[in-house]
N, C-alpha and C positions, 0 to 999 in steps of 0.2 A: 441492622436495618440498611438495607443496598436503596442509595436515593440516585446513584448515576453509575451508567456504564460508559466504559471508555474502550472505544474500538482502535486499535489499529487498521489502518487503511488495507494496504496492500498486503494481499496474502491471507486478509481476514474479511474484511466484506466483498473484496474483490478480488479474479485470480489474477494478479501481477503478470506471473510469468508467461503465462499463457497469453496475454494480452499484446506484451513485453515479443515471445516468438511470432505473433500472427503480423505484428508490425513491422517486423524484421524480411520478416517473410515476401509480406506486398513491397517492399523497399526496395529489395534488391534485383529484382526483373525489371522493374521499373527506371531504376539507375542502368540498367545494362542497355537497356532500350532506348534512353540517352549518350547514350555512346561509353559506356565505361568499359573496358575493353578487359574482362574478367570473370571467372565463372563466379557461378553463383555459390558454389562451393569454399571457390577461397576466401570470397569476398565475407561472408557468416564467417567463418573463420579471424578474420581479422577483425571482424566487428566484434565477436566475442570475444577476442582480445585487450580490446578497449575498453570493455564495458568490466572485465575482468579486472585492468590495471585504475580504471576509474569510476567505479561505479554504475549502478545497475540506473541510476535516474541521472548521469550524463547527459546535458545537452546539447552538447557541441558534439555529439560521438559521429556524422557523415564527417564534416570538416575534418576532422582528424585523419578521418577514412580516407578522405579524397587526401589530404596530404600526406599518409604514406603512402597510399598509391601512386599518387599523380604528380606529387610533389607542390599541388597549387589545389585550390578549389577551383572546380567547374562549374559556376550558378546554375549554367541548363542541366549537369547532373544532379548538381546539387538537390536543385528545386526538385527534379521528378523524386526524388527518395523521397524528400519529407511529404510531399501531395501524398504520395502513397502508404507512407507510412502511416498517415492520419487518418487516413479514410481508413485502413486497414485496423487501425488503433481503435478507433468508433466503434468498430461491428466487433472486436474483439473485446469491448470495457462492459461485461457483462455481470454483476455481482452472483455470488455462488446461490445454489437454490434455499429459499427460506428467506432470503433476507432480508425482503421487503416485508414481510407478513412481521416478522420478528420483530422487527424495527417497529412499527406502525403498534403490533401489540404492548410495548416496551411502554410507546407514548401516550397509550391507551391508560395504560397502568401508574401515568404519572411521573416515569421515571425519566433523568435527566441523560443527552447522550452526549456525547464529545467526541471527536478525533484526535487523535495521539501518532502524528506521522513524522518519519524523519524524512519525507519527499519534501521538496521544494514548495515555498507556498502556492504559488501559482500554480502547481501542476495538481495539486491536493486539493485545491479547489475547483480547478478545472474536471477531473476526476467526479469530486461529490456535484458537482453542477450538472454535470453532464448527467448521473442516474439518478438525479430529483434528490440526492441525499441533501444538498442545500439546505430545502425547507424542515427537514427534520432534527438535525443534529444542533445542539443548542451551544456547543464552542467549539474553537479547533482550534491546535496549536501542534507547530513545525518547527523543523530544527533551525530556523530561521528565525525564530521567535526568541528562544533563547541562548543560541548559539553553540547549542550541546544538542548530541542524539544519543538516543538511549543504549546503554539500561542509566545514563548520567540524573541523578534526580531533579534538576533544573525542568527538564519538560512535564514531568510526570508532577510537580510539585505547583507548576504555571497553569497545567489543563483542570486539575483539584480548583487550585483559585477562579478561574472562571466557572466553574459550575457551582461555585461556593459550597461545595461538602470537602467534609473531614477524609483522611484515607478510609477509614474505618467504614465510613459512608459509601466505597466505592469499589467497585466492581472493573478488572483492566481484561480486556479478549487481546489475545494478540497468536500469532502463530512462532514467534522468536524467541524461545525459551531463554537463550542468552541477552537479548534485548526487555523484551515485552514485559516478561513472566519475572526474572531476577529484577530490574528495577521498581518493578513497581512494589512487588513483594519487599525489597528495602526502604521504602518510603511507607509502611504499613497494608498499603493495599491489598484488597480479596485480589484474587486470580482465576482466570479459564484458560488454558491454551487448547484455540483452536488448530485440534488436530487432521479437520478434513483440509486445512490450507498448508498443512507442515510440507518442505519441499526439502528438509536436512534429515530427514528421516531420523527423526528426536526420537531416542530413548527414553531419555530421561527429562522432567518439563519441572518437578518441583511443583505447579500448580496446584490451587486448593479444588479448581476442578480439570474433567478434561472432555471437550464439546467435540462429536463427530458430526454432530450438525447444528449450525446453529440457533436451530429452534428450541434446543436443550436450554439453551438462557432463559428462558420464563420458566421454567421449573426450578432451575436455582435461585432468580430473585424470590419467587412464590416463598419458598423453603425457606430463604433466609429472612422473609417478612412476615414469617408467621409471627 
């Protein structure tokens, strides 16, 4: 009997990286246009550098930018990249098709949802706030919460307890076969890997299912609640 699902955020209710290049994108014309004296070319280039040596949800990554380049930060460059990167971040934070119908059916059906993200809190929630996900998901928990990111069973064992079901009770979606899919599957958990969000071109996933869209979730809770 599946009484909660648990989504991973990025990559699975929403496209990250896509979101993640279209920010990237308005950023850096915008920095140039404030004086940063660099093509647009190198400039992605270094940025992807940074985001490669420090992670994909890096906050400081212009600062950095501006200090290998410039060797100081420039606030009027500075400012114009993040102004632009956010408005550009907005129109780009669009969840993949189904997922509001999904979701809405989900709660319809009684069943309980979570988030399961290793993003920063503030930005996890900034994220669900921002697509109305706020009012529907019934806990979340970040690698800030427990101070472990998955496949570590610390977050997957804390997002269980807030929804108060058993593993056995729960259902984990995630696109990170090494993350998502292995952890949760060690702490007893069902599994899906969503594969319309896979961006490692996974083989192999181990999942008990595997979703190309995610509207396919109401047919496996259905299934497993007969």
């Amino acid at each position: 009997m599946i009484k909660a699902v648990i989504f991973d955020l990025d990559n699975t209710l929403v496209d990250f990286m896509k979101m993640k290049r279209r920010a990237i994108e308005g950023a850096i014309p915008a920095m140039c246009d404030a004086g940063l004296d660099l093509s647009p070319e190198e400039a992605n280039k270094i940025i992807e550098e940074i985001y490669t040596e420090k992670g994909m949800e890096y906050q400081k990554v212009f600062d950095l930018f501006l200090q290998r380049v410039l060797k100081k930060v420039d606030y009027k460059i500075l400012s114009a990249g993040i102004v632009a990167y956010r408005r550009a971040r907005e129109a780009a934070l669009t969840p993949y098709p189904h997922v509001y119908p999904t979701l809405n059916k989900l709660l319809k059906m009684g069943i309980k949802m979570g988030i399961l993200s290793d993003a920063p809190t503030k930005e996890a929630w900034l994220r669900l706030a921002y697509l109305n996900f706020h009012h529907i998901v019934d806990a979340v928990v970040t690698s800030e919460d427990t101070g472990k990111i998955k496949p570590a069973p610390e977050p997957f064992r804390a997002i269980l307890k807030k929804l108060d079901v058993t593993p056995e009770e729960s259902l984990m979606v995630g696109d990170w076969a090494e993350r998502d899919i292995l952890g949760a599957k060690n702490v007893g958990m069902k599994t899906a890997f969503a594969k319309y969000g896979d961006t490692f071109d996974t083989k192999q996933h181990d999942a008990d299912y595997e979703l190309n869209d995610i509207s396919e979730l109401i047919g496996i809770i259905e299934k497993e609640n007969v």
